[in-house]
Structure formats: C-alpha cells, structure tokens
C-alpha positions as CSV (number, residue, x, y, z in Angstrom):
1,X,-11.6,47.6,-0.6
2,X,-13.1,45.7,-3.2
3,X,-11.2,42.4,-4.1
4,X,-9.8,42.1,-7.5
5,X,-12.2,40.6,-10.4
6,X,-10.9,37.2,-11.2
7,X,-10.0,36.3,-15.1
8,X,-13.3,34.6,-17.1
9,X,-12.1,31.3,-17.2
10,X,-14.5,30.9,-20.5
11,X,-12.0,32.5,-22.6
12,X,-8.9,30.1,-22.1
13,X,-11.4,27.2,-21.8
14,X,-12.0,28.6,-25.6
15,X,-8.2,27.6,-26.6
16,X,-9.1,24.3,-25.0
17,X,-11.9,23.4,-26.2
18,X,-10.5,24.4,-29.9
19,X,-7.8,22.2,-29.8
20,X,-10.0,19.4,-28.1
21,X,-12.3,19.3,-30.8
22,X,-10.0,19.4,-33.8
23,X,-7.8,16.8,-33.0
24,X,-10.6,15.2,-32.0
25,X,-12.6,14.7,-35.5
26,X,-9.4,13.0,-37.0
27,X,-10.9,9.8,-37.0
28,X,-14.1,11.4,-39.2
29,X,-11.6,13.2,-42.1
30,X,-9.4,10.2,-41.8
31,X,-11.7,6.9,-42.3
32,X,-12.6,8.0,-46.2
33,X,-9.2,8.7,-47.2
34,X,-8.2,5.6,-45.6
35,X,-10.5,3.7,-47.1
36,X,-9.5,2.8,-51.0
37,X,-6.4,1.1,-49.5
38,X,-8.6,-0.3,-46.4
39,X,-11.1,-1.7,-49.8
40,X,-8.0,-3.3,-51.4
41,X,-6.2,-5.0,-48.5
42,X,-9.6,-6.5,-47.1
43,X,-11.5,-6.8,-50.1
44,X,-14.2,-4.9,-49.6
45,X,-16.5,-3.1,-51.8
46,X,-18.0,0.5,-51.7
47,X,-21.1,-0.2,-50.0
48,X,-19.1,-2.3,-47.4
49,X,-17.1,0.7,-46.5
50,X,-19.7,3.1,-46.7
51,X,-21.8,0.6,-44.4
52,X,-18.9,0.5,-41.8
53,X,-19.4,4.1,-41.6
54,X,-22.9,4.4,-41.8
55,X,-22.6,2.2,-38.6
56,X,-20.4,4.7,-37.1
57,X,-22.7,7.7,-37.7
58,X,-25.8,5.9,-36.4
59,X,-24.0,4.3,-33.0
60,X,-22.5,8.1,-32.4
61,X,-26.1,9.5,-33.0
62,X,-28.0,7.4,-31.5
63,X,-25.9,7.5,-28.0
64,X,-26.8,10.9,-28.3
65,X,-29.1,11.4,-25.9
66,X,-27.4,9.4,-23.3
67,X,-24.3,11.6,-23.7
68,X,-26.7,14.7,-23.5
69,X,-27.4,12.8,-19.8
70,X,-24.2,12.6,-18.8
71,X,-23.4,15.8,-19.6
72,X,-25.9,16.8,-17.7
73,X,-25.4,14.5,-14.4
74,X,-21.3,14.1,-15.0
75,X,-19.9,17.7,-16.0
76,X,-18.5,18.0,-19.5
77,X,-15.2,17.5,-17.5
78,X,-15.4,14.1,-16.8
79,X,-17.5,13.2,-19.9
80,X,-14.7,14.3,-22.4
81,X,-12.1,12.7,-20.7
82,X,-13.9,9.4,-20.6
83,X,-14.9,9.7,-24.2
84,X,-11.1,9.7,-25.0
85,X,-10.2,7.6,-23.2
86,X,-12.1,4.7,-24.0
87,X,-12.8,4.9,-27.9
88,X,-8.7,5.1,-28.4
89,X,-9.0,1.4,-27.4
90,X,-11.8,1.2,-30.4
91,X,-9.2,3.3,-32.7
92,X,-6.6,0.5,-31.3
93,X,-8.8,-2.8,-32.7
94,X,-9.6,-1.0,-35.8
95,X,-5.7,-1.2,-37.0
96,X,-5.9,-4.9,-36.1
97,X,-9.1,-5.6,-38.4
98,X,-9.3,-8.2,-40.7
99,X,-12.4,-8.0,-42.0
100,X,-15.7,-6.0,-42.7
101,X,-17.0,-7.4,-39.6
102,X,-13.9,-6.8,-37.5
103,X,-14.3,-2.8,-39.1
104,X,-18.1,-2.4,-38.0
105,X,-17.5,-4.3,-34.6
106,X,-14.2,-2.2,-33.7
107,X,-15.1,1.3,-35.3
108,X,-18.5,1.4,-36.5
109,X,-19.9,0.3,-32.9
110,X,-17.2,0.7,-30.1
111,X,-15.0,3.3,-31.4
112,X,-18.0,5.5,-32.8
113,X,-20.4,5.3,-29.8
114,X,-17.7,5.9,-27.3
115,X,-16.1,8.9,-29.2
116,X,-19.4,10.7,-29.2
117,X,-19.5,11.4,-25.5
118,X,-15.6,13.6,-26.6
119,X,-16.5,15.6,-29.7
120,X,-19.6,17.6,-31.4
121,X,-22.2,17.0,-28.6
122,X,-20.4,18.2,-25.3
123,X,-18.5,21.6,-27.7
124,X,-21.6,23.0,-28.3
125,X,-22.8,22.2,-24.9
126,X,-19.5,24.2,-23.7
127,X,-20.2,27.1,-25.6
128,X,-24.0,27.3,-24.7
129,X,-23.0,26.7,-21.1
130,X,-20.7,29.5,-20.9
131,X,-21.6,32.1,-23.2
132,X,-24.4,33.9,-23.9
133,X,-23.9,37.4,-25.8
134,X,-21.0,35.7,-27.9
135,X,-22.8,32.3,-27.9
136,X,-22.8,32.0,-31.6
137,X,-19.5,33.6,-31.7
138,X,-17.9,31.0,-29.5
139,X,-19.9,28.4,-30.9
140,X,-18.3,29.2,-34.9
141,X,-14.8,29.8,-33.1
142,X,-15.1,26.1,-31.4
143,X,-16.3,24.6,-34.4
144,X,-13.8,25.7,-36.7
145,X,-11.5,23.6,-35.3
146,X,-11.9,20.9,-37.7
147,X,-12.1,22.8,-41.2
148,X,-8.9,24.3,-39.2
149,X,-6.7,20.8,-38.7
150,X,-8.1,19.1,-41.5
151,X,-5.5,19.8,-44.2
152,X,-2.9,19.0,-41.5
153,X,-4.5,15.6,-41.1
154,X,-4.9,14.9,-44.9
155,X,-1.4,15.7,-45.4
156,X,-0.6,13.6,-42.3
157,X,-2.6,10.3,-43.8
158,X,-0.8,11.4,-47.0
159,X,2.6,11.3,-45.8
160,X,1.6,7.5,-43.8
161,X,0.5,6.3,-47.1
162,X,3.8,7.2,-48.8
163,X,6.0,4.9,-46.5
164,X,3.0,3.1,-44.0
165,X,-0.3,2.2,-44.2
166,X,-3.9,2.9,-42.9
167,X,-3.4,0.4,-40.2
168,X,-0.3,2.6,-38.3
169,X,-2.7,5.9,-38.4
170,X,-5.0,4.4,-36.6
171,X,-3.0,3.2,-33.6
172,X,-1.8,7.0,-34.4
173,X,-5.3,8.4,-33.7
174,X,-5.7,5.9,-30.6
175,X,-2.5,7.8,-29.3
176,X,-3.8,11.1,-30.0
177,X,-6.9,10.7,-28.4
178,X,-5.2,9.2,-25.3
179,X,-3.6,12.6,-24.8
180,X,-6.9,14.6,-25.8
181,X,-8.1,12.4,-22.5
182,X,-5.5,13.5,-20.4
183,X,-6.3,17.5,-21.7
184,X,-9.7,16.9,-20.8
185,X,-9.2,16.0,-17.3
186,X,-6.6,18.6,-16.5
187,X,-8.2,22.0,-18.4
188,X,-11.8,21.7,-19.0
189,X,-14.5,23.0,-16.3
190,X,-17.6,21.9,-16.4
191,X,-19.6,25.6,-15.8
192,X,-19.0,29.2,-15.0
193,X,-20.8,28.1,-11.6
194,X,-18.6,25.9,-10.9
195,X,-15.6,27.8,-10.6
196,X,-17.8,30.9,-9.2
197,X,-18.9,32.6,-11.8
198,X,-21.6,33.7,-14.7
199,X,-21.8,33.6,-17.9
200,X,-19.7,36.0,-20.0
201,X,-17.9,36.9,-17.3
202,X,-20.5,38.7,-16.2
203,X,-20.8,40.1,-12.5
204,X,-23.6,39.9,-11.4
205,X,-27.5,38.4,-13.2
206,X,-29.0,41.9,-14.0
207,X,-26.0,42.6,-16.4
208,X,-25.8,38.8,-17.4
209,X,-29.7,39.4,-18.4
210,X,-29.0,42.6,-20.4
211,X,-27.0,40.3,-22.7
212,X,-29.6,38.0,-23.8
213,X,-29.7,37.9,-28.0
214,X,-32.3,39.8,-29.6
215,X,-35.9,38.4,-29.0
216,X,-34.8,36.3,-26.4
217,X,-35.8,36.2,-23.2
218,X,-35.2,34.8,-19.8
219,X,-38.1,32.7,-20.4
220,X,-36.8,30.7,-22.6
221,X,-34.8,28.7,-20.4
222,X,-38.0,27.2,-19.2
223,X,-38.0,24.9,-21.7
224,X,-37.4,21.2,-20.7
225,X,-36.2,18.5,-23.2
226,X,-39.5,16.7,-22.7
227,X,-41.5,20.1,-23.2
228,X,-39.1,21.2,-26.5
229,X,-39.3,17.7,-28.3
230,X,-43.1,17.9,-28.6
231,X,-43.0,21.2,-30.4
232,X,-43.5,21.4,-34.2
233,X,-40.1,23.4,-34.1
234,X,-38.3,20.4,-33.3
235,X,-39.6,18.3,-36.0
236,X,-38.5,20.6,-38.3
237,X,-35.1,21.2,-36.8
238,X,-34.9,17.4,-37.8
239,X,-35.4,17.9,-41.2
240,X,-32.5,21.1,-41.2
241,X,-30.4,18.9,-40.0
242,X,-30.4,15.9,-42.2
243,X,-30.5,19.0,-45.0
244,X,-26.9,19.7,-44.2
245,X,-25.2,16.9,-42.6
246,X,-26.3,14.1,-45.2
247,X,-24.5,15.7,-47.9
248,X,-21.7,16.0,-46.0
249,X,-21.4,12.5,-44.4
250,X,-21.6,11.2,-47.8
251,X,-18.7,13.4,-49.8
252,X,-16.8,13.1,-46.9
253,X,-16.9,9.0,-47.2
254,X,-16.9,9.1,-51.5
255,X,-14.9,12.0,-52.6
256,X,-11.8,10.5,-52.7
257,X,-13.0,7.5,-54.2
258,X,-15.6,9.7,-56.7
259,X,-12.7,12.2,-57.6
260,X,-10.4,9.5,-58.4
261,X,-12.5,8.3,-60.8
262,X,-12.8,11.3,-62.5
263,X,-9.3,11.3,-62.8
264,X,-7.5,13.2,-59.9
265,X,-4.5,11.9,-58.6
266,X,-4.2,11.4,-54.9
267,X,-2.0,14.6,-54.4
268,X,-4.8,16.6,-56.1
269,X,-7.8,14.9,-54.4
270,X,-5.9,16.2,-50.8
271,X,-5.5,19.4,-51.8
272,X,-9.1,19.4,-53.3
273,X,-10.4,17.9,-50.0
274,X,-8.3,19.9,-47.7
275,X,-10.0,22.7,-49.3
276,X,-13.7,21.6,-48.5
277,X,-12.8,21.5,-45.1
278,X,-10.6,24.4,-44.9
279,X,-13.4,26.4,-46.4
280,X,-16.4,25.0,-43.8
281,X,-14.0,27.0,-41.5
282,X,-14.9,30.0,-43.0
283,X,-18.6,29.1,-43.3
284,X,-19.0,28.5,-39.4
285,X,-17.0,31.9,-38.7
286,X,-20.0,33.3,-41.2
287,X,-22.2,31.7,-38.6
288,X,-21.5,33.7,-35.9
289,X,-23.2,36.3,-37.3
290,X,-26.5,34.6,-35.2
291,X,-25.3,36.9,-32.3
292,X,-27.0,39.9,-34.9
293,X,-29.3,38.2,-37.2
294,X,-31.9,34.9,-37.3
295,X,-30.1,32.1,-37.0
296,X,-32.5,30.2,-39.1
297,X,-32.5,32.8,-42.1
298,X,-28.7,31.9,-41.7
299,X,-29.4,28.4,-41.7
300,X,-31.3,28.5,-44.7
301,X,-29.2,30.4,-47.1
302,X,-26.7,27.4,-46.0
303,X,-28.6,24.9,-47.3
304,X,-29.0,26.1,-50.2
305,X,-25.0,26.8,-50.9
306,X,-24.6,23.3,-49.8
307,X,-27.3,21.9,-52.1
308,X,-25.7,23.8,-55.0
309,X,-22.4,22.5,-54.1
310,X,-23.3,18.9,-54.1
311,X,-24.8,19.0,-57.1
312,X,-22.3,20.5,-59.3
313,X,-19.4,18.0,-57.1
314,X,-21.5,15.2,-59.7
315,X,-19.7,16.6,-62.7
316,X,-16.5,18.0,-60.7
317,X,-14.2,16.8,-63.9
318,X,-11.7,19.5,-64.0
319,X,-10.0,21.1,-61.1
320,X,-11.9,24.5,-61.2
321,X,-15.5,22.7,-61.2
322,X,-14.3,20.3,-58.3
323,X,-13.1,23.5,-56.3
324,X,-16.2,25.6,-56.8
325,X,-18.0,22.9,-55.6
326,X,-16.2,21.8,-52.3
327,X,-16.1,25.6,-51.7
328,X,-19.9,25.6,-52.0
329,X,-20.6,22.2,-49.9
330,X,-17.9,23.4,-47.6
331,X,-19.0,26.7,-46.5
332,X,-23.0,25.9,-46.8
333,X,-21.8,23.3,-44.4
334,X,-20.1,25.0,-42.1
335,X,-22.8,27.9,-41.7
336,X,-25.3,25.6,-41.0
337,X,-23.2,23.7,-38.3
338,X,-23.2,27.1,-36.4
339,X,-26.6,27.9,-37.2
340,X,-28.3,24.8,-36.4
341,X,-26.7,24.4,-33.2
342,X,-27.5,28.3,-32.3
343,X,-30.6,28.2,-33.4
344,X,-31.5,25.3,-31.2
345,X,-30.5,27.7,-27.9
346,X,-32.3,30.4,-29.1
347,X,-35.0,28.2,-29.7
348,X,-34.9,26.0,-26.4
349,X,-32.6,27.5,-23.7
350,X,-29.4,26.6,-21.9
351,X,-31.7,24.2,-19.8
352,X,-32.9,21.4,-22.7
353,X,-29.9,22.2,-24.6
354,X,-28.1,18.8,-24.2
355,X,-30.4,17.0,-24.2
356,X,-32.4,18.5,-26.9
357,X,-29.8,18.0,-29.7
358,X,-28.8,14.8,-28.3
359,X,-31.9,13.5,-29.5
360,X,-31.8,15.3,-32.4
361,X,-28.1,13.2,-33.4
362,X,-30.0,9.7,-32.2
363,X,-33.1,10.8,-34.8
364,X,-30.7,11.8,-37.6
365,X,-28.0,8.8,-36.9
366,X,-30.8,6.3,-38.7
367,X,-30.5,8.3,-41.5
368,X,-26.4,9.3,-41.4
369,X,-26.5,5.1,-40.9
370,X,-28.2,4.3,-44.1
371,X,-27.4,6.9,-46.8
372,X,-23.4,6.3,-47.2
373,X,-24.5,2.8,-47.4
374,X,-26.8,3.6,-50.1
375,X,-24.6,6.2,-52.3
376,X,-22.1,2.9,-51.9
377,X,-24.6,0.6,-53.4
378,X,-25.9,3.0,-56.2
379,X,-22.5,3.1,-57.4
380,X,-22.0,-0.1,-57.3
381,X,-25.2,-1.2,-58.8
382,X,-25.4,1.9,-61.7
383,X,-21.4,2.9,-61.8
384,X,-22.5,6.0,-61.3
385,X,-23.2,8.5,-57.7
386,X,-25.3,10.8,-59.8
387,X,-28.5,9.7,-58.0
388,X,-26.9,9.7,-54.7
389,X,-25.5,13.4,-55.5
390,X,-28.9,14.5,-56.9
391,X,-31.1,13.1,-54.2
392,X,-28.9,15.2,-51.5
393,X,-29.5,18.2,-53.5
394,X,-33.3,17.7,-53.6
395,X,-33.2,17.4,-50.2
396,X,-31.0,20.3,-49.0
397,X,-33.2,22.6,-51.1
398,X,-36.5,21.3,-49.1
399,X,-34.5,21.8,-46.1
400,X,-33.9,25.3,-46.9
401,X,-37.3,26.2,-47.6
402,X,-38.6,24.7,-43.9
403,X,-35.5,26.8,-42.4
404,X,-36.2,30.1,-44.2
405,X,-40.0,29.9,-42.6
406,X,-39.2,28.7,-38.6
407,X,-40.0,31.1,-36.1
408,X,-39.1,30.5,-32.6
409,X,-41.6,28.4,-30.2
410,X,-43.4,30.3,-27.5
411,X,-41.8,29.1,-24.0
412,X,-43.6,27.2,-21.3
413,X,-45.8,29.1,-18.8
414,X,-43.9,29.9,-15.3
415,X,-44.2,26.9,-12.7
416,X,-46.3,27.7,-9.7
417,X,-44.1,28.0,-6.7
C-alpha cells in the first residue's frame, strides 16, 4: 500500500515567509517618516539624515555577501532568526540617540548590517530554494509583503506622532523584530531536502525537471558564484539594479520632507506615501508573470515606469500629479524587484543564487550609501531636488535600455567526474 503523500511544506512556509518579511522592512518605511521630527530634536540637516541612511544601505549591502555565506553554510533557519534577534538591540540604541553620530553608529552600522542577514536577501533565497515552476510567482507573492503592511505602518508612525515620538517606535520596531526572531526559529525550514522533499512538491526529479521555466535547463545550475560574477551578464545586472533601487532609496528617505514643501500636510503625505507602497504591491504581483515571459523584457518596461515616475514626483504640486507619480515609481518598482531577482535564477541557477545577489547588494550598497546623501546636500546647497530627481530618471532610462537587450549567459561545461 503506498503511504500517504505528505503536505508541501513550501506552501505554509509561503504564509511565513510573508509575514516575516513585511514586518520586517518597518524599520526601512519608518526612518524617513521619522526623520523631520528626528531633524528638529537633534538638529540635524538633510544631508545628515540622508547620510545616516546612506550608511544603512551600504553596511546592509555590503554584508551581503557574507549573509549569501551563511545562508549557504547556516540554513535560512538559523540565519533569520539571528538577524532578528540581534539588530532589535541596534533598533533599541537608535531610540536612545543623541546625536548624528549616535544615529550612524546605532542604525546606520549595527542595526543595518545585522538586519540584512533577516530581510530581502534570505526571502528570495526561500523562494528560489523551494520553488521552481512558480518561482517568480512565490517570489512576487513574498515580496509584496511590504507594499502590503506599509500603510499599516505609516498610519502606525502616524498615530505615535500624534501623542509620542520617533524615539518610542523605535523601541517599538526592536520589540517587533524580537518576535519576528522567535517566528523564525519555530516555522521556517531551511530546504525541501531538509524535511524530505523536492521542489514544488514534486515527487520524484524527472517530474521536478519537467518544471523547469522556459529556456531553462538543468544546466544552469552549474553555475558557481565565482563562475557567474565574471560574466558580462552580471555587470549589467549591476547596472539594472542601481536603475531601480536608487530611485527608490531616495523618495523613500525625501518624500515626506519634498512633499511637505510643496505643501502637503502630514495626513496627505501618508496617504500619498502609503500609496507608493501599496501600489509596488501590485507591480511585484505584475512580476510574476517571469514564470511565462523574459524576465528581463519585464525588467525593462519597469524601469522605465519608474524613471517616468520619478521625474514627474519633481513637480508633484497638486494631489493628482503626486499620485500619478508614486503610482508610476511604485509599480515600476515593484516589477523590477521581482524581475531582477528572477532574472538572476534564470540567469545563474539555484546553486550561485545567494551568493550571486549577495554581491550584487555589497556592489550596489556604495552607491545606495552615497546618493541619499547627495539628493540631501543638493537640496541643501540649491533649495531644490530637481537635480537629484532628474539624474535618477536619466539613469533608470539607461537602465532600461541594458535590460531590454540581456540575454541569458551560456552555463559552464559539465565537470569531469
């Protein structure tokens, strides 16, 4: 009598992951609306907060790699849970900061580095480890967990600001990530392996094999990081990257501060921001459609919905200009977070996954570092973020243009046995 098939533990893992991940990117959504009263109390300027969290960006990029490691050696089990666990101490100091200093010492470098070994990094990993047919499907389900939560936690840090202050949400988002730690250690798995079975579901490898993607074969996960990061494709996955994820760093640090200036009141610069991320929800469901068509086609059309956006959020000086361009930036964005990421397994294979796009955060953290910092200092140099704005726009359009063309590397010969 053959024994019962056992559930695919993938699917609940799913629900976990979800709710991992968009509690998870509070701390992201929350530091720039935060931050005018975090500018008045400590006397900072623009560029001083935008350099706290160009810090941030560039300690969680360029740890990277080493959480692509760990991942690897560890089990994205124990690698979440630690993550938690340790960068709600960071979230801890911040509230007691006094000082820019105090900010880039307890956030920027601590909290940041520690919190990338919990979030972006070891989701995707998830989803390329235990899916394959609905990879990109997973992937844009997993991802839309922030765009998802993100009004909830505006409306949270609204509601704080009303009778607290910044400094109580972040021992608030030290307490949440305490209990995301906990969640980690109890649900996730680390692999379908690991609990005995395949990908999918799947029940046995000639059926896991007939689910391979279009144009991609079993080859492919031949590929070694060391093998994949000397290909041209790469390089250029680099550039796609900074395409979309500049632009969003920086909006996501400024807009509250850029739309106040143009005259939104707080309430209105929520609802308007809520609505970026709310829509970037809807862009990375839009990028599941990689399980049918090229990922990077899907990429590029992205970039340049994002590069549109941005540009028109410059002169966002009534309500319906400053919607039509969050919707842009928000849903460009969010396509290309699906796309880049599945475009990268297509590309390189469950094998150099991690580590692959590990490196590819610690390459584009140098840049995610510097650029708030600089939109900061234009304003404050020019009163004025129109070269910031225009320069992101420039660049997402190039971006598009390198993604439109990419075609797939050819994988690495079979090792001799």
């Amino acid at each position: 009598m053959t024994p019962p098939r056992r559930r695919f533990y993938g699917w609940p893992l799913v629900v976990v992951g979800w709710l991992l991940y968009g509690f998870g990117v509070m701390p992201f959504y929350s530091w720039g609306f935060f931050l005018p009263e975090m500018i008045g109390e400590l006397s900072l300027s623009r560029a001083d907060g935008g350099l706290v969290f160009g810090v941030g960006t560039f300690c969680g990029g360029v740890v990277a790699p080493l959480v692509g490691i760990a991942l690897t050696r560890f089990g994205l089990r124990r690698v979440m849970t630690a993550g938690f666990a340790v960068s709600a101490i960071g979230y801890a100091l911040t509230s007691r900061a006094t000082n820019m200093w105090e900010l880039i010492a307890a956030y920027g470098v601590f909290a940041a580095s520690t919190h990338a070994f919990a979030t972006v990094l070891p989701i995707q990993t998830l989803a390329s480890t235990w899916f394959l047919r609905y990879r990109s499907r997973v992937m844009a389900v997993l991802l839309t967990a922030g765009g998802v939560l993100a009004p909830l936690i505006y409306a949270f840090d609204t509601w704080l600001l009303g009778f607290g202050t910044w400094r109580t949400g972040w021992v608030v988002i030290g307490g949440v990530n305490l209990v995301l730690a906990v969640a980690s250690y109890l649900l996730l798995r680390d692999s379908p392996e690991s609990v005995g079975q395949l990908q999918d579901g799947a029940r046995d490898r000639e059926t896991l094999e007939s689910y391979r993607p279009k144009g991609e074969s079993a080859a492919v996960d031949r590929w070694t990081a060391s093998k994949a990061i000397r290909t041209p494709q790469f390089a250029l996955m680099v550039v796609c990257g900074l395409g979309y994820v500049l632009p969003w760093y920086v909006l996501n640090n400024h807009s509250r501060l850029h739309l106040q200036d143009l005259g939104f009141e707080i309430t209105a610069v929520a609802a308007i921001l809520s609505s970026m991320a709310l829509v970037s929800t809807v862009g990375r469901l839009t990028g599941a459609l990689g399980d049918f068509v090229s990922p990077p086609r899907l990429l590029a059309l992205a970039l340049v919905l994002e590069a549109v956006g941005t540009g028109l959020f410059l002169v966002a000086t009534t309500p319906a200009r400053a919607y039509v361009s969050v919707i842009l930036v928000g849903l460009g964005f969010g396509m290309a977070y699906i796309s880049q990421a599945t475009t990268f397994a297509l590309f390189f294979g469950r094998r150099a996954f991690a580590t692959t796009t590990g490196l590819r955060f610690m390459i584009g953290a140098f840049f995610t570092a510097s650029v708030p910092a600089l939109a900061g200092w234009t304003y404050d140099a020019r009163g004025s973020y129109a070269i910031a704005f225009l320069g992101l726009m420039v660049l997402s359009l190039a971006a598009a243009v390198v993604a439109f063309f990419l075609r797939a590397p050819e994988p690495p010969a079979a090792e001799a046995s």
